[in-house]
C-alpha positions, -999 to +999 in steps of 0.1 A: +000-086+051-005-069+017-009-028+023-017-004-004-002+033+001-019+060-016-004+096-023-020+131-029+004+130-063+025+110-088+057+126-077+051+119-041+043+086-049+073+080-069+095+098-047+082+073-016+093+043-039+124+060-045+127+062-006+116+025+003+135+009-028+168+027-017+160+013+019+163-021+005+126-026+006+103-041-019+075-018-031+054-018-064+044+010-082+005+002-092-027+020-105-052+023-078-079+002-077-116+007-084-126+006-049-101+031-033-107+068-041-075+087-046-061+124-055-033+104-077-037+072-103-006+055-089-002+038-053+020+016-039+017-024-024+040-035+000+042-063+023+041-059+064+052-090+082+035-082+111+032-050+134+069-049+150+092-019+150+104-020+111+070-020+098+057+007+119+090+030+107+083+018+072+044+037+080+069+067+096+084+062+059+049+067+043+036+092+059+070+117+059+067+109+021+035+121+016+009+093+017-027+104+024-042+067+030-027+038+038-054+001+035-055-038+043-054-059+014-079-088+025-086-113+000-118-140+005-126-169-015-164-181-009-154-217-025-128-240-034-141-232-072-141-195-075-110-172-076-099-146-051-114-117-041-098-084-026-115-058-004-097-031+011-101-023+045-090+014+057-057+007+085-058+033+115 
């Protein structure tokens, strides 16, 4: 499951990639999107497997680092013929 983190600043959301990078996971660095409302420009997307014990220290992770919103990537397709789209759902 796709998760977008998003941060207060640019240096705490670069300082929480520097964290989960040098924890051996993968994170990207990304400009926020138009439908999340954010202090900072940058955010970051990572991937949660599921809701076991290593994603819910990775959220530990996110929120010691600073992160003021965490959302649900949630893409929809209304037919075969039409591309993706994402909505954002807020996660608890």
């Amino acid at each position: 499951m796709p998760v977008i983190a998003t941060f207060r600043s640019s240096h705490a959301a670069l300082a929480a990639e520097r964290s989960l990078l040098g924890a051996g996971l993968a994170v990207e660095l990304i400009p926020v999107p138009r439908q999340i409302r954010s202090d900072c420009g940058f955010c970051l997307l990572l991937e949660l497997a599921g809701a076991g014990a290593p994603e819910l220290q990775l959220l530990d992770v996110l929120d010691a680092c600073g992160a003021t919103g965490r959302w649900r990537v949630v893409e929809t397709q209304a037919d075969p013929a039409s591309r993706k789209v994402k909505h954002y759902e807020r996660c608890p």
